[in-house]
N, C-alpha and C positions, 0 to 999 in steps of 0.2 A: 101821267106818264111822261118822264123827262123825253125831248127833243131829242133824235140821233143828229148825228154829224154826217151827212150825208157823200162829204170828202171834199175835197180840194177841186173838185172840178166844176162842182156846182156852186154858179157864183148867185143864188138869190134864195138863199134855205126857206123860206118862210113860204113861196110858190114853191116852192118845191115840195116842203112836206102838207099843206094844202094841195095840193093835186096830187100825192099819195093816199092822201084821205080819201081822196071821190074816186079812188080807183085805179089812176092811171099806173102805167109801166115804170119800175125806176126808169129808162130810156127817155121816156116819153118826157115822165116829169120833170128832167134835168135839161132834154134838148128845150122844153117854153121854159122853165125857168131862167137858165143863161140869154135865151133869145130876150126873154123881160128885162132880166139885168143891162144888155147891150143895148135900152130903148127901143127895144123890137123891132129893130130896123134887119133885116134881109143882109146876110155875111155880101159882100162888095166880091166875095173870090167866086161867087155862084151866079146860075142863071144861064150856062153854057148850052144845059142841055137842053135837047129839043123838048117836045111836052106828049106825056104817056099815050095818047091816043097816037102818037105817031111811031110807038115803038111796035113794034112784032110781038106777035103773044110769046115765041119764044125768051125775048129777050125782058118780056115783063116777066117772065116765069123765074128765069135767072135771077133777074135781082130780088125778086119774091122769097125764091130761095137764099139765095145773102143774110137777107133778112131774118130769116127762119121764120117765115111764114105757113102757117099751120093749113093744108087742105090745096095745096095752090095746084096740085095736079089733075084737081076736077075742075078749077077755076076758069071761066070763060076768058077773053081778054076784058070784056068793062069787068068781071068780079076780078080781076086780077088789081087793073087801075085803080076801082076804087079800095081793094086792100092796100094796097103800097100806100093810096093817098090817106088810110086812115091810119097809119101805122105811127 
């Protein structure tokens, strides 16, 4: 099966369509794949925010929602954290 081109944003095709194999999200696949490409070093413009057990179930709900996170209105606040963190 030839290779797709997975587009101009994804800078490391080879992670990227290996971890489409094993399942993952286009999303997912292309944010570690660039993060690989970039030597997996942590973007330098991040880190501002505070860390999810400090936020409000409200405001974990909200970005949940952003997300399009599937179920998040049953979601307790840790099912909440650790959806967003698994996302």
């Amino acid at each position: 099966m030839p290779k797709r081109d997975p587009g101009p944003s994804v800078k490391d095709d080879d992670t990227y369509e290996a971890l489409r194999r094993d399942g993952a999200s286009k999303e997912k696949a292309a944010r570690i794949a660039n993060a690989k490409a970039a030597g997996g070093k942590p973007s330098k413009k991040g880190g501002s925010a505070p860390p999810y057990e400090e936020w409000s179930r409200d405001d974990l709900y909200n970005r949940a929602k952003e997300i399009g996170i599937d179920g998040r209105s049953k979601m307790s606040k840790n099912q909440l954290i650790n959806a967003l963190r698994s996302h």
